[in-house]
C-alpha positions as CSV (number, residue, x, y, z in Angstrom):
1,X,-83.6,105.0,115.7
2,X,-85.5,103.3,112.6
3,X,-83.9,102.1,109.3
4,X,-86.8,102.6,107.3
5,X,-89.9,104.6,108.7
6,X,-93.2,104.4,106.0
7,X,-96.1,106.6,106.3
8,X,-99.1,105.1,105.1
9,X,-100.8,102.0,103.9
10,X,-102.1,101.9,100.9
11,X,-101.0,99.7,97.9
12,X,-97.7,102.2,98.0
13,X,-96.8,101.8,101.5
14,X,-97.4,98.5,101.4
15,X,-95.6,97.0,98.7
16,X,-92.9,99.2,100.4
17,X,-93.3,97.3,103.3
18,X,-93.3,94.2,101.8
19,X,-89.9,95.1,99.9
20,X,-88.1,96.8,102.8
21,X,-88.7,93.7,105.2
22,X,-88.0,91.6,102.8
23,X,-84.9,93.1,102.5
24,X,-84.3,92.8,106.6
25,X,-84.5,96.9,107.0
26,X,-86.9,95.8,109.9
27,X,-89.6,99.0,108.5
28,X,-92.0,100.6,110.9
29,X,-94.9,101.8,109.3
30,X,-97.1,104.3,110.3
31,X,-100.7,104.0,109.5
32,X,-103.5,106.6,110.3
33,X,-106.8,105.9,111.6
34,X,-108.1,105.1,108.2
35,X,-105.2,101.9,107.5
36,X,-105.7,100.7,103.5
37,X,-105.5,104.4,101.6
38,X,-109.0,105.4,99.1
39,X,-108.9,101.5,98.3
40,X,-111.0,100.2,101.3
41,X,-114.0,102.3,100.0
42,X,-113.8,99.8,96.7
43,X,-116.3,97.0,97.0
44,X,-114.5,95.5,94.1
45,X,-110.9,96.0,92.4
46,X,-110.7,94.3,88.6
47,X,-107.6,95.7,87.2
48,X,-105.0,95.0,89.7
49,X,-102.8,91.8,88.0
50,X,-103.9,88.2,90.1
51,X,-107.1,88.4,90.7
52,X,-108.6,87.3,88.1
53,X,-112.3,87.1,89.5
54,X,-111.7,90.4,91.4
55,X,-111.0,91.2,95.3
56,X,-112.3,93.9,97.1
57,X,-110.1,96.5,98.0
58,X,-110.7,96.4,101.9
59,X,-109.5,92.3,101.2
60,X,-106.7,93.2,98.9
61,X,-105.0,95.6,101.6
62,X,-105.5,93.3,104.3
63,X,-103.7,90.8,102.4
64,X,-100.7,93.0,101.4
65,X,-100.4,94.2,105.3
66,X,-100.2,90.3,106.3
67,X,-97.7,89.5,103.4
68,X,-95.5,92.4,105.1
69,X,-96.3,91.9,108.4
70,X,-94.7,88.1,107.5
71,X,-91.6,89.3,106.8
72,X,-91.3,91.3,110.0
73,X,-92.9,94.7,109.2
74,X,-94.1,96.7,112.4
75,X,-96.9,98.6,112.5
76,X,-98.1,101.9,114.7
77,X,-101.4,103.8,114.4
78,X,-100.9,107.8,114.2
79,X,-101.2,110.4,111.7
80,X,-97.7,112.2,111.2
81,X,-98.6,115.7,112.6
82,X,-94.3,117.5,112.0
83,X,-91.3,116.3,110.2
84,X,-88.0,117.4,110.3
85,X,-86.3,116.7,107.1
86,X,-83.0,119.2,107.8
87,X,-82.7,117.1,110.7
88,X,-80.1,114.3,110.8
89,X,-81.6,111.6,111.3
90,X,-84.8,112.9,110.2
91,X,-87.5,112.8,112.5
92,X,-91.5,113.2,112.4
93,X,-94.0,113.7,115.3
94,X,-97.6,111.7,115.5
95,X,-100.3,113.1,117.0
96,X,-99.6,111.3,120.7
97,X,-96.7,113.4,120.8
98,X,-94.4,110.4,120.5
99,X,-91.6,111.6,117.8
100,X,-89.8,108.7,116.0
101,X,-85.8,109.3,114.6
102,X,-85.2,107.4,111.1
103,X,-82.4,106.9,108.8
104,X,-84.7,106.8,105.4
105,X,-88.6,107.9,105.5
106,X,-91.3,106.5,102.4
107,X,-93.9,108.7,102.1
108,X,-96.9,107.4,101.5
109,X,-99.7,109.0,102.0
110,X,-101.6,109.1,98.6
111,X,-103.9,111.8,97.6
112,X,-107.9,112.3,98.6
113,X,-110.2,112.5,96.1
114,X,-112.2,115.7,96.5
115,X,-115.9,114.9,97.0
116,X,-118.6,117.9,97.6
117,X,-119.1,116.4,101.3
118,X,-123.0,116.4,101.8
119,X,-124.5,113.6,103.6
120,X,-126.3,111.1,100.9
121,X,-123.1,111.7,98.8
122,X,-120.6,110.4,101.7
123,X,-123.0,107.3,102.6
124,X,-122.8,105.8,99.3
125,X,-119.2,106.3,98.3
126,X,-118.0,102.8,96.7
127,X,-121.7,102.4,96.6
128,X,-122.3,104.3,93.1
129,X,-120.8,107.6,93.8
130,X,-116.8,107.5,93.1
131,X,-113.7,109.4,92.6
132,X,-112.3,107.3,89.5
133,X,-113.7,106.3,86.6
134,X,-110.8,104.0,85.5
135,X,-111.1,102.4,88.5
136,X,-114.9,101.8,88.9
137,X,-116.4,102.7,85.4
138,X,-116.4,98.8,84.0
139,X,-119.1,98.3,87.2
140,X,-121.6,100.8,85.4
141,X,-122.3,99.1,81.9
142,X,-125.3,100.0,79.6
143,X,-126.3,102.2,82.0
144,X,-126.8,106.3,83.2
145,X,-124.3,108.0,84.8
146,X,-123.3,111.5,85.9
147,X,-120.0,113.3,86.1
148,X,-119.6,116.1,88.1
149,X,-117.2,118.6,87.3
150,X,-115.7,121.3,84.6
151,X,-112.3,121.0,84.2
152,X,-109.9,118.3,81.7
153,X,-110.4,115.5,84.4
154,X,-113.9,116.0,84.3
155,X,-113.6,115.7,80.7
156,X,-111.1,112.5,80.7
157,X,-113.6,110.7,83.1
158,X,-116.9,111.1,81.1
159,X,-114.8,110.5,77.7
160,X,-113.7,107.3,79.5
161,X,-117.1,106.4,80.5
162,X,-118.3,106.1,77.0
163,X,-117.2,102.9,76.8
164,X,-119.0,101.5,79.5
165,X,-122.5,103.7,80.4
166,X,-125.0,103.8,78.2
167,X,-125.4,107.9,78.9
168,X,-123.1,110.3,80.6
169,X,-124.3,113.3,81.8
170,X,-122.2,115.6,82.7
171,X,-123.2,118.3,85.2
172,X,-121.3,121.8,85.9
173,X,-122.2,124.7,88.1
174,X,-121.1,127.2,85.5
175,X,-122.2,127.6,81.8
176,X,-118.5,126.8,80.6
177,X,-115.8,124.9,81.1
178,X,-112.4,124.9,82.7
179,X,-111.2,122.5,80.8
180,X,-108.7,123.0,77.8
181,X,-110.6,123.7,74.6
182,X,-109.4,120.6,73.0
183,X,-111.2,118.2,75.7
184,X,-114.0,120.3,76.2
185,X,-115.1,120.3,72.3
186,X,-114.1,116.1,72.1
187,X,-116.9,115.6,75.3
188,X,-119.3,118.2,73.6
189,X,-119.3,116.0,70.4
190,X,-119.6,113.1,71.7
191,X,-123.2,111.3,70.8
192,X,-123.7,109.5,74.5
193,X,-122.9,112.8,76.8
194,X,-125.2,115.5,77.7
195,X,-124.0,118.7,79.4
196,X,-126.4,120.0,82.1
197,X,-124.6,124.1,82.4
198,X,-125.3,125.9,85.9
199,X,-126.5,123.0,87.6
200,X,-125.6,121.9,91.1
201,X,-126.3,118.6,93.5
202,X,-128.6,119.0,96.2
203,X,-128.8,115.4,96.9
204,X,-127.9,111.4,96.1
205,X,-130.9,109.4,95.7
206,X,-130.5,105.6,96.6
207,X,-134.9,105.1,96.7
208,X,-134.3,102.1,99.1
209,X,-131.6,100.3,97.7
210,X,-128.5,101.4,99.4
211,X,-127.0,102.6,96.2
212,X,-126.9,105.8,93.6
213,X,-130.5,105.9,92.0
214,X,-130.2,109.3,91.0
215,X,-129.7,113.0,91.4
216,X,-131.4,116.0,92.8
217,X,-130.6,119.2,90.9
218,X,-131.0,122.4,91.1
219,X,-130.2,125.7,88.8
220,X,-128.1,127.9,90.2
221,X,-129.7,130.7,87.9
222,X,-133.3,129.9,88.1
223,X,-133.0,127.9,91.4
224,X,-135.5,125.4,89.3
225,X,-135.2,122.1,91.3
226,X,-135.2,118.5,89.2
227,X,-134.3,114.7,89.4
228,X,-132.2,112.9,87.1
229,X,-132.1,109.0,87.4
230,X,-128.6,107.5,87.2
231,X,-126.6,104.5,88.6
232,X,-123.6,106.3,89.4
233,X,-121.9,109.5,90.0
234,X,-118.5,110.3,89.3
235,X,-117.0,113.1,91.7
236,X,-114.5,115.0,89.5
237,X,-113.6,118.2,91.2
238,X,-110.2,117.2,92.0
239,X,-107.7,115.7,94.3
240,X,-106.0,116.4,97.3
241,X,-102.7,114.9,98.0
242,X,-101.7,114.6,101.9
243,X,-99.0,116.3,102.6
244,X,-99.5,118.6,104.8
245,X,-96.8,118.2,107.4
246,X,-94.2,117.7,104.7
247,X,-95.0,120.3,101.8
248,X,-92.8,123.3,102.9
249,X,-89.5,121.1,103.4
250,X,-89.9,119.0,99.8
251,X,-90.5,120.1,96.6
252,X,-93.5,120.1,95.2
253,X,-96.1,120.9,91.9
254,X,-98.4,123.7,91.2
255,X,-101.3,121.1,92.8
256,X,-99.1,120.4,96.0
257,X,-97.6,116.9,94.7
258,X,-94.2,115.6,95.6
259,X,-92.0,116.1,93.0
260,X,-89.8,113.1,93.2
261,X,-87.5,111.6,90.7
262,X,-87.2,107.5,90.7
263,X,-88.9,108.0,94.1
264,X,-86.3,110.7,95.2
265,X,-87.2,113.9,96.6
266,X,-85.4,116.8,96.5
267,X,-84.4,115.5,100.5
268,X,-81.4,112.9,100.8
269,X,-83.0,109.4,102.9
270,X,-86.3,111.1,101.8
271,X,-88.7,108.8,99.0
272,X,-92.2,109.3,97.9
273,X,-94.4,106.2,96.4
274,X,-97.5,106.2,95.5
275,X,-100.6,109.1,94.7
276,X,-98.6,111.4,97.1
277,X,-96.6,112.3,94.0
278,X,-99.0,110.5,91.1
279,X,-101.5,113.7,89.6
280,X,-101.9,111.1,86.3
281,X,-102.6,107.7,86.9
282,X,-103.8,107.0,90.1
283,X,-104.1,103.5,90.0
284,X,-103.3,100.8,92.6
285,X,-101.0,98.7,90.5
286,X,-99.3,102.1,89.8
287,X,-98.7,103.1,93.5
288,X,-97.4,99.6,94.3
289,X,-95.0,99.8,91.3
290,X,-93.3,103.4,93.0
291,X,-93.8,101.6,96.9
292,X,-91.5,99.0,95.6
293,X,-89.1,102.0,93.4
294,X,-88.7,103.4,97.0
295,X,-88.2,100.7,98.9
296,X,-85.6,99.4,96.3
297,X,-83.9,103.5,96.2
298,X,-84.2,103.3,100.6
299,X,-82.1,100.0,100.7
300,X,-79.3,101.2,98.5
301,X,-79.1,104.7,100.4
302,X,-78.8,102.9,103.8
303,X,-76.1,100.4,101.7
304,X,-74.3,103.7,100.5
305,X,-74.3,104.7,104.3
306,X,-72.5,101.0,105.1
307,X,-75.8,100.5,107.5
């Protein structure tokens, strides 16, 4: 039986890892067959504190899963497929079959950013089409881009992009907005955005390059087809957060997130870290702040066991 079993590797699981080794818990993490969570797909991260000339996610992952793996982290590839939480020990199943026992369980498998899921859109992902604008928007400076999306984090990403892009346009397949009234009237005065109502993507350009050149367009009404040239496209249609084999035994929000408090869910020996229970900020450094909150709440559970 495991001391400390962590499900995922991004920068929550990780830090966790880091922490919970460090503290001799001996953790076993369990990394599906996409190891490093939405931050591999970031050819360049330059907000998380240390770096100042930047690291690309793909690097900054593989050097948090070395920094744990130094202080005697184990690691096992698998996607969780059950979990038994009412169980004592708790227990989860991967998809081999194999099912591992555990005294404390991280959770860690972050949230996926919703993307429309047509070919030229998946291809360039991290290549000018994203899911974050506070991660990626400094990278798009004095230049177009488009938002896609109607609702308030539609609205909070192309407000956000103001600061960077020269134009933001913002594109939604109905002719109004989800989005609270508030946000929707801020983005509709604002000089640098353009709304483009009843409008869908057909296609991602990238004319030779490799990267977002611009958009084909078409009107859902009129079924008028157009292009519009821009060097990135933000995807804001929502996120997803992974959970799936753990959402009917923990509590969760109306949009399926953990509900944890100081990394406690509603489960004794049960912690969540990271975008698994984040709907708000979404950030690396923010996931590796909770990975360590859990692996810190883990090691005095076990010590309030006497293990």
């Amino acid at each position: 039986m495991e001391k400390v079993v962590i499900i995922g590797t991004g920068p929550a699981g990780l830090t966790a890892a880091v922490y919970t080794a460090r503290a001799n818990l001996n953790p076993l993490v369990i990394e599906g067959f996409e190891p490093g969570g939405q931050l591999i797909t970031t050819p360049e991260v330059e907000n998380y504190p240390g770096f100042p000339e930047g690291i690309s996610g793909a690097e900054l992952m593989d050097r948090t899963r070395k920094q744990a793996e130094r202080f005697g982290a184990r690691f096992k590839t698998g996607e969780v497929t059950e979990a038994c939480f009412d169980c004592r020990p708790h227990s989860i199943t991967l998809t081999d079959g194999e099912k591992i026992e555990a005294q404390t369980i991280i959770i860690a498998t972050g949230a996926s950013a919703q993307y429309l899921g047509i070919e030229s859109e998946q291809k360039l992902i991290g290549r000018g089409v994203s899911g974050c604008a506070t991660c990626d928007g400094a990278f798009y400076r004095d230049v177009p881009v488009a938002v896609l999306g109607g609702g308030d984090t539609a609205m909070e990403e192309a407000l956000f992009l103001t600061h960077f892009a020269s134009k933001i346009t913002v594109i939604h397949r109905r002719d109004q907005f989800r989005a609270s009234k508030i946000m929707a009237d801020r983005l509709l005065a604002h000089p640098k955005i353009e709304v483009l109502w009843d409008t869908v993507i057909e296609e991602v350009l990238d004319v030779e390059k490799n990267e977002v050149t611009g958009l084909k367009l078409r009107n859902v009404k009129t079924d008028e087809l157009s292009e519009l040239a821009v060097n990135g496209l933000f995807v804001a249609i929502g996120h997803k957060p992974n959970t799936a084999p753990f959402a009917s035994q923990l509590d969760t929000d109306h949009a399926g997130y953990l509900v944890a408090k100081n990394t406690r869910t509603n489960v004794e020996g049960v912690f969540a870290a990271g975008d698994v229970a984040d709907s708000v900020y979404r950030q690396a450094v923010s996931a590796a702040g909770t990975g360590c909150m859990a692996a810190l709440e883990a090691e005095r559970y076990l010590t309030g066991l006497g293990k």
